[in-house]
C-alpha positions as CSV (number, residue, x, y, z in Angstrom):
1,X,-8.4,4.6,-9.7
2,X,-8.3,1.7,-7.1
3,X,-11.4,-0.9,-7.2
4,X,-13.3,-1.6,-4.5
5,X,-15.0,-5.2,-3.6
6,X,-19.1,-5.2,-2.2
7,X,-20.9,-7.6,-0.4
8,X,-25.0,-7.5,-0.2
9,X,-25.8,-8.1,3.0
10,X,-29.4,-9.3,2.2
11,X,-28.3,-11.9,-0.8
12,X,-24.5,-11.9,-0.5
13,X,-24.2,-10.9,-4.0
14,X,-20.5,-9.9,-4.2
15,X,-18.7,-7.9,-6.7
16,X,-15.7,-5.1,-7.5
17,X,-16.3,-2.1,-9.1
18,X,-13.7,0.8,-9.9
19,X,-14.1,3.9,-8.3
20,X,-12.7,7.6,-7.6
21,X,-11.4,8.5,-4.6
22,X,-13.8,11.2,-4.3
23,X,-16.8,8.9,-5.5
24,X,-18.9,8.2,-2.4
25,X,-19.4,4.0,-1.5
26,X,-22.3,2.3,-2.8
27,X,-25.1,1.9,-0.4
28,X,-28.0,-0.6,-2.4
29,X,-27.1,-4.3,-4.2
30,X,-28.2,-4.0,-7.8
31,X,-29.1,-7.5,-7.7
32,X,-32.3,-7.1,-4.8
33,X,-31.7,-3.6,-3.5
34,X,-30.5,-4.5,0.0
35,X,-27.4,-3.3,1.7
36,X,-24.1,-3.4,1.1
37,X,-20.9,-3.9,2.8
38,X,-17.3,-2.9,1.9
39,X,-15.2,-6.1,1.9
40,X,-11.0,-4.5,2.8
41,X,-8.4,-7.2,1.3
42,X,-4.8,-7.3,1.9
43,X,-2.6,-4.4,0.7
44,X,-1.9,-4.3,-3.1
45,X,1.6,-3.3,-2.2
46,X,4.3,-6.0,-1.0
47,X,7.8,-5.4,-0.2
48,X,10.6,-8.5,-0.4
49,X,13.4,-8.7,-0.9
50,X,16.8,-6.2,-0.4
51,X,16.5,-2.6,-0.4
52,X,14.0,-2.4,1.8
53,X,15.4,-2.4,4.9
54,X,17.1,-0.4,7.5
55,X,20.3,-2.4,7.2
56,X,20.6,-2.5,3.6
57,X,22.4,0.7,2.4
58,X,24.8,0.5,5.6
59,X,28.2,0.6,4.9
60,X,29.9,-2.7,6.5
61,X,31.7,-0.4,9.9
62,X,28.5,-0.9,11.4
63,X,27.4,2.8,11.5
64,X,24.5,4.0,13.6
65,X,21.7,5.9,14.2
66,X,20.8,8.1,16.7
67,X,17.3,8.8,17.9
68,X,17.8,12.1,19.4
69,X,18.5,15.2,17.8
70,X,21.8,16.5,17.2
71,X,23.9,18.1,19.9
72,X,25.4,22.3,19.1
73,X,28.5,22.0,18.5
74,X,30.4,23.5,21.7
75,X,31.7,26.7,21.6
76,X,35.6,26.9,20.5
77,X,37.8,27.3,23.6
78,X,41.4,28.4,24.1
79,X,43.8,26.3,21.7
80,X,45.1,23.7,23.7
81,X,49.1,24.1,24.9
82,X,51.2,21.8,22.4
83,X,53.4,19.3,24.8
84,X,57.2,19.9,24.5
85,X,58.4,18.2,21.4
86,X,61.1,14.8,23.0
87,X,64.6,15.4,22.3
88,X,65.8,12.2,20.1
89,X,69.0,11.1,21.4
């Protein structure tokens, strides 16, 4: 369950308290009754370092990417004519 920081308004009392995600937000300070504010910090959640990055798993050819969907493959045609094999001398 995450945990959630308050603010009064009114007195500026300021406090965290651990609640559900289906638990509505506190509306009254219990210090003098007035209203409170949710405070949002930074994100619990950093990433550093390797493996977190588009490059990382690439092999070292340099593939690529491609942003648009895949072509059909084109319909097979007649085999091409082989060229006359060279005589050797």
């Amino acid at each position: 369950m995450p945990t959630y920081a308050y603010a009064c308004k009114d007195c500026g009392h300021a406090f965290d308290i651990v609640q559900s995600f289906s638990d509505s937000s506190l509306t009254s300070c219990p210090e003098c009754q007035g209203a409170l504010r949710k405070k949002f910090n930074s994100v619990g959640v950093v990433f550093k370092g390797s493996g977190f990055y588009r490059t990382d798993s690439r092999d070292s050819k340099g593939s690529t990417v491609s942003a648009a969907p895949a072509a059909a493959p084109a319909p097979a045609s007649a085999p091409a004519a082989s060229a006359p094999a060279s005589a050797a001398s």
